[in-house]
DOGUSE-721483 format. One record per residue (C-alpha): residue number from 1; residue in one letter; x negated, y negated, z negated. Coordinates in Angstrom, 2 decimals, decimal comma, always signed. Layout:
% DOGUSE-721483
NODE  n  res  x  y  z
NODE  NUM  A  X  Y  Z
...
END
This chain:
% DOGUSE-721483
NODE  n  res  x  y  z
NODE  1  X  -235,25  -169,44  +22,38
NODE  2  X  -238,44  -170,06  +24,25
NODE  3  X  -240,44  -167,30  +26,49
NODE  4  X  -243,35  -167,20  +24,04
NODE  5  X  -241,34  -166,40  +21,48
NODE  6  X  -239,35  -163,59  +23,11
NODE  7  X  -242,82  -162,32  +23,94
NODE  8  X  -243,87  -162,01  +19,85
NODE  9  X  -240,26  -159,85  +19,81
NODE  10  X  -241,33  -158,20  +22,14
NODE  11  X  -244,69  -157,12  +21,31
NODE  12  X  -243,61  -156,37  +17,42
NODE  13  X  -241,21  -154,34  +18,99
NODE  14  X  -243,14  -151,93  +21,14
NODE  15  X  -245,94  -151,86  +17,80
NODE  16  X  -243,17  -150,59  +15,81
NODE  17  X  -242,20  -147,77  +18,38
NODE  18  X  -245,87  -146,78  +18,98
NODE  19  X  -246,82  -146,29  +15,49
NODE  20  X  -243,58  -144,31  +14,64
NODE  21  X  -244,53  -142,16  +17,69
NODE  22  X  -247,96  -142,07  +15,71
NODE  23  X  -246,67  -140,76  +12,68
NODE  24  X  -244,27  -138,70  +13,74
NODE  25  X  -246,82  -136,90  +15,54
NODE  26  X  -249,31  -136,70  +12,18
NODE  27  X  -246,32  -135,54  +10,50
NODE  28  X  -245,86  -132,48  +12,58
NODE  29  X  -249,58  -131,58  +13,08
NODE  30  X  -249,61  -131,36  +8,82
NODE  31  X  -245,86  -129,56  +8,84
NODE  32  X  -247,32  -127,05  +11,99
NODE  33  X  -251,07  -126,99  +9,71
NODE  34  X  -248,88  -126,12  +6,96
NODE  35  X  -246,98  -123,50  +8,28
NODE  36  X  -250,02  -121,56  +9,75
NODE  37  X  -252,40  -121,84  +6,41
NODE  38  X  -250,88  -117,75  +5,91
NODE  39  X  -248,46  -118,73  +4,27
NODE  40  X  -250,48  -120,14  +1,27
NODE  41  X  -248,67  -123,20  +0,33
NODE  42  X  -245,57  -120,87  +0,14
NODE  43  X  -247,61  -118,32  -2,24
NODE  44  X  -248,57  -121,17  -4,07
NODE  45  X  -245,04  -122,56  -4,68
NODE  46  X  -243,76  -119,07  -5,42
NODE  47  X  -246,44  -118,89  -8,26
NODE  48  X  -245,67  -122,64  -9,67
NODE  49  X  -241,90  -121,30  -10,09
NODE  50  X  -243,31  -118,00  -11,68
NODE  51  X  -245,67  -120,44  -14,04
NODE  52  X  -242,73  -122,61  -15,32
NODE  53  X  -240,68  -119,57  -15,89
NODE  54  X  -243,27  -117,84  -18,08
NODE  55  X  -243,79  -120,77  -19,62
NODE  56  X  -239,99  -121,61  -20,30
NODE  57  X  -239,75  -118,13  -21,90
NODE  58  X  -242,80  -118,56  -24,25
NODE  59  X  -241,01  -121,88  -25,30
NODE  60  X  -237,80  -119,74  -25,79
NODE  61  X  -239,41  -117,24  -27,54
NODE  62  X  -241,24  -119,81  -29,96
NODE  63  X  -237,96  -122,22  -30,29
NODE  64  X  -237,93  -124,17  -33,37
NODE  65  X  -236,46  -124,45  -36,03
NODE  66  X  -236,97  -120,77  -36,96
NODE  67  X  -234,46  -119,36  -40,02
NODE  68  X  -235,58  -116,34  -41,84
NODE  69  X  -232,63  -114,95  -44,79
NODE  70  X  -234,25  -113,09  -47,43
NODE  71  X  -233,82  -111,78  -50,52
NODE  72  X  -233,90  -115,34  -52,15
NODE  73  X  -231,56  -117,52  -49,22
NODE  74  X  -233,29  -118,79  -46,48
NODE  75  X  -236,22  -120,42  -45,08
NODE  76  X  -236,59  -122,72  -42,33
NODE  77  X  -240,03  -123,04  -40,00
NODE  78  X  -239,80  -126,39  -38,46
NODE  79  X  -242,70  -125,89  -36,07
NODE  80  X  -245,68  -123,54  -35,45
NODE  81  X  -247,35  -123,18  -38,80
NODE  82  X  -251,12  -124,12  -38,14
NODE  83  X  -252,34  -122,94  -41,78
NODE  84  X  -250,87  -119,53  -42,82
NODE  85  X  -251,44  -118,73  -46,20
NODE  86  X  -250,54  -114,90  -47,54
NODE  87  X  -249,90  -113,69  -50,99
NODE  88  X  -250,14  -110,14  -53,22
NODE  89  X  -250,36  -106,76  -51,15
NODE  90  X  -251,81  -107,21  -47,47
NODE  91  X  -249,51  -109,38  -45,51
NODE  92  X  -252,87  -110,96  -44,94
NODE  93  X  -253,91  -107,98  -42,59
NODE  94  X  -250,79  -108,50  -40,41
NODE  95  X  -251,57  -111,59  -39,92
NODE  96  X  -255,23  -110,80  -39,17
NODE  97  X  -254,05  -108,21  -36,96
NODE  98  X  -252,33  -110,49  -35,26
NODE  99  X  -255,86  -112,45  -34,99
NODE  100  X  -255,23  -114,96  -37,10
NODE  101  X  -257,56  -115,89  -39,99
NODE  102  X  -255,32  -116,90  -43,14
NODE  103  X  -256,44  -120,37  -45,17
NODE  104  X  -256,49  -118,30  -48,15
NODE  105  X  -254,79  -114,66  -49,05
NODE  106  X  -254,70  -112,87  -52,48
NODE  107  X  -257,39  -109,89  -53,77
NODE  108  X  -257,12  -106,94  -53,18
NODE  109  X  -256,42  -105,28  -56,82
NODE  110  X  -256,53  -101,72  -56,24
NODE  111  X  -258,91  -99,45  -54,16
NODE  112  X  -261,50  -101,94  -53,38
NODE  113  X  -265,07  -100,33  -53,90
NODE  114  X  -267,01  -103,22  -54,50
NODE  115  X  -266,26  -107,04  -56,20
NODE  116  X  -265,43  -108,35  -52,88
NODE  117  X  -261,43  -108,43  -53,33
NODE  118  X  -261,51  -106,78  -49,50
NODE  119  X  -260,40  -103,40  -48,41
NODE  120  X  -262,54  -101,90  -45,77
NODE  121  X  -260,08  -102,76  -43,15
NODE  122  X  -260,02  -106,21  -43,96
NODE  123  X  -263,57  -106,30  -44,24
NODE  124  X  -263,64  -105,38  -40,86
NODE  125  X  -261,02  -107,47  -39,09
NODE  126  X  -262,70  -110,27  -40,64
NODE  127  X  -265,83  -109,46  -39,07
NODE  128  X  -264,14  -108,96  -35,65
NODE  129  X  -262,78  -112,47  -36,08
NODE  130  X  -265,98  -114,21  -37,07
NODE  131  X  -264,17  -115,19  -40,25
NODE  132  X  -267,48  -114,92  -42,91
NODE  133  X  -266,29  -116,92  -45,81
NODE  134  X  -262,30  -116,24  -46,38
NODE  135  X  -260,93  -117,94  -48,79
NODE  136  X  -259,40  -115,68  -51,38
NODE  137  X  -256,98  -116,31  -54,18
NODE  138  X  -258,10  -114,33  -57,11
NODE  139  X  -254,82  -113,94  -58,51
NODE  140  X  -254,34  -110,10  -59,53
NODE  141  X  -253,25  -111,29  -62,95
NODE  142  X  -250,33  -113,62  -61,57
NODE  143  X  -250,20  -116,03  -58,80
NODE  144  X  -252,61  -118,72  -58,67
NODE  145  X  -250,54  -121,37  -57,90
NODE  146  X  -252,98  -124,37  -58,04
NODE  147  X  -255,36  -122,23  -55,54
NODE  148  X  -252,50  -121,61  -52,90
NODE  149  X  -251,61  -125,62  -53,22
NODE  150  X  -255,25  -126,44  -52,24
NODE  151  X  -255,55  -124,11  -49,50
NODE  152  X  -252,47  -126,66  -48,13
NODE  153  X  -250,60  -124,27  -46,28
NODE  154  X  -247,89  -124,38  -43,57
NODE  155  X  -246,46  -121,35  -44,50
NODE  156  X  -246,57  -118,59  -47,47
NODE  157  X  -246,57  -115,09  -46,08
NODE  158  X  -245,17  -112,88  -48,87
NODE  159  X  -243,37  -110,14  -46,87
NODE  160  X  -244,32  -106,92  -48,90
NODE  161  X  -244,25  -108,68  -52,46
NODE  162  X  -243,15  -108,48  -56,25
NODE  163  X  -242,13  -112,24  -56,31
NODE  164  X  -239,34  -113,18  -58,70
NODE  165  X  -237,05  -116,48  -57,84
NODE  166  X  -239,40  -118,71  -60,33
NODE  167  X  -242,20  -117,30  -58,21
NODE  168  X  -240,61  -118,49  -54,92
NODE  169  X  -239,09  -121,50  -56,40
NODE  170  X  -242,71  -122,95  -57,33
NODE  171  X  -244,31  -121,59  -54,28
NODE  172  X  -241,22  -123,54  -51,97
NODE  173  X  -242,84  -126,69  -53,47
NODE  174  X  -246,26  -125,90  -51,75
NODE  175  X  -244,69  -124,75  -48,14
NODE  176  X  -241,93  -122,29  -46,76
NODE  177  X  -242,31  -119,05  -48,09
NODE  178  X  -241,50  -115,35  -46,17
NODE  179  X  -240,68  -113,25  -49,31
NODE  180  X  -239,16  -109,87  -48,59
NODE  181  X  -235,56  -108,59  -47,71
NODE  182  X  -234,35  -106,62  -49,51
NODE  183  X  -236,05  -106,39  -52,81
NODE  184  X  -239,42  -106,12  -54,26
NODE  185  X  -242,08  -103,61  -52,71
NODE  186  X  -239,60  -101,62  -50,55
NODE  187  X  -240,70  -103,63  -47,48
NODE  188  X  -241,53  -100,83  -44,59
NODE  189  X  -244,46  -101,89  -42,61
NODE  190  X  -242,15  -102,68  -39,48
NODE  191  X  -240,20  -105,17  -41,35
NODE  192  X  -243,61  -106,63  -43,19
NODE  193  X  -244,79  -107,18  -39,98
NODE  194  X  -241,50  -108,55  -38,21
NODE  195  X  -240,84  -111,10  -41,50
NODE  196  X  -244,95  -112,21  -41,26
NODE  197  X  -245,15  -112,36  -37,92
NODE  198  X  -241,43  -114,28  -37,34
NODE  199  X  -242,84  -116,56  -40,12
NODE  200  X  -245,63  -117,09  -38,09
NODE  201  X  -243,85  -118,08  -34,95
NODE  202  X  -245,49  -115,45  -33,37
NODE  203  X  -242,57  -112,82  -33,06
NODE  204  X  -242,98  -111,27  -29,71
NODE  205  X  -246,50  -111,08  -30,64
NODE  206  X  -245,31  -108,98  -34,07
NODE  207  X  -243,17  -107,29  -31,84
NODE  208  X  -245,70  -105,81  -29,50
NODE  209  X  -248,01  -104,81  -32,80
NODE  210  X  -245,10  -102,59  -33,78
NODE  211  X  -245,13  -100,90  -30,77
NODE  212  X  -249,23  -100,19  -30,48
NODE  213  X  -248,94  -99,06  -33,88
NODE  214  X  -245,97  -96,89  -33,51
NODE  215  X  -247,86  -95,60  -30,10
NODE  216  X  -250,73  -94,93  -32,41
NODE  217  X  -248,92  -93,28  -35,05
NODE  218  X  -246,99  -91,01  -32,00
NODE  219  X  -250,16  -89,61  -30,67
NODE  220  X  -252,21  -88,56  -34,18
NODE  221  X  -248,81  -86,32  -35,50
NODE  222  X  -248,83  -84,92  -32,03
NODE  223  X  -251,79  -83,24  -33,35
NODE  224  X  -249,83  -81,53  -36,15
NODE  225  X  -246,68  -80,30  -34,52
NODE  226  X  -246,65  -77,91  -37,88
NODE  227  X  -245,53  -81,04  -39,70
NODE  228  X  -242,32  -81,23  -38,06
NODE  229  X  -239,50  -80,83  -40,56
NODE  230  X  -241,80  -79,86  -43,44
NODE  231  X  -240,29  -80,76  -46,86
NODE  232  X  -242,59  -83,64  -48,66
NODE  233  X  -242,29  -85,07  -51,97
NODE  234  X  -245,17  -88,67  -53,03
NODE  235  X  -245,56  -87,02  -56,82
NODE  236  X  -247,69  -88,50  -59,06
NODE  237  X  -248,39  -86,68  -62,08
NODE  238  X  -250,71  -88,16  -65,46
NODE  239  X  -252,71  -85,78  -67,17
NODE  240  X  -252,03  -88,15  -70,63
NODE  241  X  -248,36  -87,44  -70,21
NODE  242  X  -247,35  -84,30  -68,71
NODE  243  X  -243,42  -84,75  -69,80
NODE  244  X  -242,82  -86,90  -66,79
NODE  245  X  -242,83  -87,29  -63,21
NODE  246  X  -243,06  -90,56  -61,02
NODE  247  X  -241,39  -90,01  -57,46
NODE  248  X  -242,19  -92,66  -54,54
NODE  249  X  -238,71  -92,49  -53,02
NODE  250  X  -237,89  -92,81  -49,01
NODE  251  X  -237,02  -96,14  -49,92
NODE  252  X  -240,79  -97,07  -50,79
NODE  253  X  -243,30  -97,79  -47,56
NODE  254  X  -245,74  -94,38  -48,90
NODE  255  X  -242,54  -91,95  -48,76
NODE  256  X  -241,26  -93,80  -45,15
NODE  257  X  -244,34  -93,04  -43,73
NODE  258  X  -244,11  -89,84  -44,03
NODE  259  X  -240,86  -89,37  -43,02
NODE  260  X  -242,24  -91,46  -39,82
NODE  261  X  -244,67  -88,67  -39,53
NODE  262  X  -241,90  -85,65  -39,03
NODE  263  X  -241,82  -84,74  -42,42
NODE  264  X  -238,85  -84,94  -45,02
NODE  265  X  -238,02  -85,33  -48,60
NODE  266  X  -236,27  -82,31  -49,96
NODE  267  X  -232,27  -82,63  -50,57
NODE  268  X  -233,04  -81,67  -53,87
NODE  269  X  -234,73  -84,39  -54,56
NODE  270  X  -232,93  -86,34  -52,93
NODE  271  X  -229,66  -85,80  -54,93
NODE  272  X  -232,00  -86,60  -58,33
NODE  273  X  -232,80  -89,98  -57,43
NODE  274  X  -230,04  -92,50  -58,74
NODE  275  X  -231,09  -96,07  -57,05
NODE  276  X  -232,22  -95,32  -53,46
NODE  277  X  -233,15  -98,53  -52,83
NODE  278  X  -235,60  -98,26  -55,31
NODE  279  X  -239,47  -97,89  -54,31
NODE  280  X  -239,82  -95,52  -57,03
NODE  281  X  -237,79  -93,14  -59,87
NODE  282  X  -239,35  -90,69  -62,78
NODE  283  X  -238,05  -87,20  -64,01
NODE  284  X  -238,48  -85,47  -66,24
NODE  285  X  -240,81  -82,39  -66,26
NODE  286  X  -237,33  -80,28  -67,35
NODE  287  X  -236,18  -81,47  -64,16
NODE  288  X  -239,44  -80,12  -61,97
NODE  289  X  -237,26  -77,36  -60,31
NODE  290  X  -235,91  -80,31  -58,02
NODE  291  X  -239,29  -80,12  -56,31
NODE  292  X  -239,23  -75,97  -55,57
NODE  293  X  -237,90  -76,67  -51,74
NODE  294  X  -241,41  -79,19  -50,61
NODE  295  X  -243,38  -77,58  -49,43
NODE  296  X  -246,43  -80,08  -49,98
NODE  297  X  -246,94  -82,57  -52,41
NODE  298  X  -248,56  -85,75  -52,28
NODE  299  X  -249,96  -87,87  -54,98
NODE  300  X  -253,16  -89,77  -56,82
NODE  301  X  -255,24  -87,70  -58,52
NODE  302  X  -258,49  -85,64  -58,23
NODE  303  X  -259,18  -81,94  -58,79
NODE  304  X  -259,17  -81,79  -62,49
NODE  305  X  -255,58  -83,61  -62,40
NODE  306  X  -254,73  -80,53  -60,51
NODE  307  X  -255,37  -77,76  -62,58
NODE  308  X  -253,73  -79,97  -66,06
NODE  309  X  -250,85  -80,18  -63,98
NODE  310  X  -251,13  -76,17  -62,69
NODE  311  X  -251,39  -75,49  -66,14
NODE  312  X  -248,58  -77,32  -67,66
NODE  313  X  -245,80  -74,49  -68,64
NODE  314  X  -243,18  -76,08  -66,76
NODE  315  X  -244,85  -78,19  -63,74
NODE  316  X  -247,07  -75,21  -63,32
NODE  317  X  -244,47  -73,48  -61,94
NODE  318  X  -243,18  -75,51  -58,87
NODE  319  X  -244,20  -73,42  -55,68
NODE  320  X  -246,21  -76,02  -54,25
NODE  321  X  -248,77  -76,88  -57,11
NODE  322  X  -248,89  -72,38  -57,47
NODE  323  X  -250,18  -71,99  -54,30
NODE  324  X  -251,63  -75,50  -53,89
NODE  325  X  -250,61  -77,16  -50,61
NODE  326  X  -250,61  -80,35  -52,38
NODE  327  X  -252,61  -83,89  -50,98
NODE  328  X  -254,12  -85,45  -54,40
NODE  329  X  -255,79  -88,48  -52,67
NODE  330  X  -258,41  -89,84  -55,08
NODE  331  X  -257,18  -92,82  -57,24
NODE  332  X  -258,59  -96,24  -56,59
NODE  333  X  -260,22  -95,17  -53,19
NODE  334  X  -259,41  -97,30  -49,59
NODE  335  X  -257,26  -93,87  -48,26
NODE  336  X  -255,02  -94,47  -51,86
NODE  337  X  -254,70  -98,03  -51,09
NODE  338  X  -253,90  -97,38  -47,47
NODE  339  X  -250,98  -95,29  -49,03
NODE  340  X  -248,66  -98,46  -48,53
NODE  341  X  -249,54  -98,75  -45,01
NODE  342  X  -249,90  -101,58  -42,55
NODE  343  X  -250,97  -101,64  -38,90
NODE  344  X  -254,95  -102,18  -40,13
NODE  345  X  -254,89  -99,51  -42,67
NODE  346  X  -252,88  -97,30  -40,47
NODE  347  X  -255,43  -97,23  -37,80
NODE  348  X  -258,31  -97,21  -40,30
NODE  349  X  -257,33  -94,46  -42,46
NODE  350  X  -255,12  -91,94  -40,46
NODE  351  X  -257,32  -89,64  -39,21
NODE  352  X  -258,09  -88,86  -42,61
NODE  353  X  -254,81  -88,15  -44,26
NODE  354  X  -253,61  -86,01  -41,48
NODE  355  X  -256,38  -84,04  -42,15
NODE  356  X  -255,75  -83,68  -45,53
NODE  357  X  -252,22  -83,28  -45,19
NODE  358  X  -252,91  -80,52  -42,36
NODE  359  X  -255,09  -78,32  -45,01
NODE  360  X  -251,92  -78,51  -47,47
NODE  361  X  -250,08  -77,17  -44,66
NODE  362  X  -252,38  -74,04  -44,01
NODE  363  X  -251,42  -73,15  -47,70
NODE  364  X  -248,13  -73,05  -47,23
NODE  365  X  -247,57  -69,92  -45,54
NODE  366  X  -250,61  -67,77  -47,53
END
């Protein structure tokens, strides 16, 4: 090997050395840099690993597919439904309370003061959510099939319903459908919510509008302790056919609620109603002595209801139409509609039947 080439070695040699010495010295001005920068790279890092563990939960929480059972089987959610679609009695205004706008939802058919198919509190979650034009299904005379199809939904919302197995058969042709439970128009708001919401792959979100609402719910009674164990009986009474009775039952969202306000159904009452899974059961006027132990009554009527009914020889003498602590909410009105309640209506309209239920109370003990 000749000298100038031992001298190339050489010199490639001692270049390699010095720039390792180079680097190694960059290397622990950043690590040192790093270390003194308070402790912000470490903050940082902390908050990446709290990032990617929120966001695996979310992604846990929202895991697809998603299988409801129901009354009819099952349904399975494959991913997040983009278009929601809701059908019959306000599972639109969970899902609006959940601030989404449906792509179409069916008129309201029964306390809406104007042609506009909306109930007040629909009206105004609407206008909350900038949503000026819904699109609704005018369907109060049976389903309107071709309507829902066009909407093209991702999922049917039908949670607190009257939909028979034809019903959902032809509706699981359009999209998956969220019918009810149990059975037909006994769905409590909690579950309406929980079934629209889980439907909606928005669960935790459903979860946490239970709780507000329940919060909401908590603090108005708190303003009646005098309703605390009271006996309550939903009554409705016709002044066209005196001879009978309809009872809501416990089982039926209007006599739940007002259990969930403190109140209770008597065990007379009770004992008379042979399907308590039903939302509703009639009596008899013979059979009016069942209501002696409430001590209000609630039902649809007006004033001139009242005094047929006080009147009648046998209904006229249950204790609480004598001395009249009874709640006869006017027919067709929002606060009669809000009677099967949901988190909008709830908030909307409870101020307002408290009040009315707290004057029936006052006449209890005169």
């Amino acid at each position: 090997m000749n000298v100038k080439h031992k001298m190339s070695r050489s010199f490639l040699f001692i270049l390699a050395v010095s720039l390792l010495f180079l680097f190694g010295c960059a290397a622990d001005e950043a690590s040192s840099a790093n270390t003194e920068d308070n402790g912000e790279n470490t903050s940082n890092t902390e908050n990446n690993e709290s990032d990617t563990t929120s966001s695996d939960e979310e992604v846990a929480a929202t895991e697809y597919p998603i299988v409801i059972e129901h009354a009819f089987g099952e349904t399975t959610i494959e991913s997040k439904p983009e278009r929601v679609a809701t059908i019959q009695w306000a599972n639109h205004d969970v899902a609006l309370a959940l601030g989404v706008v449906p792509v179409g939802f069916s008129a309201a058919n029964y306390g809406v003061q104007d042609d506009s198919g909306l109930l007040p509190w629909t009206k105004e979650k609407l206008e909350e959510l900038g949503a000026d034009n819904p699109n609704i299904y005018q369907d109060t005379d049976g389903l309107d099939f071709e309507a829902i199809s066009d909407s093209t939904p991702d999922v049917i919302l039908a949670g607190y319903s009257g939909i028979t197995q034809e019903d959902y058969d032809i509706l699981s042709e359009i999209a998956p459908v969220v019918p009810y439970t149990a059975g037909p128009w006994v769905t409590t708001w909690r579950e309406q919510v929980m079934l629209n919401a889980t439907g909606m792959g928005m669960k935790e979100e459903g979860e946490q509008l239970i709780q507000d609402t329940e919060n909401l719910i908590k603090e108005k009674a708190s303003e009646y302790p005098e309703m605390d164990g009271l006996k309550v009986a939903f009554a409705n009474f016709s002044a066209e056919d005196l001879s009978k009775i309809s009872i809501y039952t416990p089982a039926d969202p209007r006599g739940a609620f007002l259990i969930e306000l403190g109140m209770e159904y008597p065990e007379s009452l009770l004992n008379a109603i042979e399907d308590p899974n039903s939302f509703h059961t009639s009596l008899s006027a013979e059979n009016a002595d069942v209501l002696n132990d409430a001590d209000i009554l609630i039902g649809y009527g007006d004033e001139s209801l009242y005094e047929a009914v006080k009147e009648d020889s046998l209904l006229g003498k249950i204790p609480a139409i004598e001395r009249g602590s009874v709640v006869f909410i006017g027919n067709n009105t929002p606060l009669a509609a809000s009677g099967n309640p949901n988190p909008l209506s709830i908030a909307y309209t409870i101020d307002q039947y408290l009040e009315l239920i707290g004057d029936a109370i006052d006449k209890v003990d005169e």
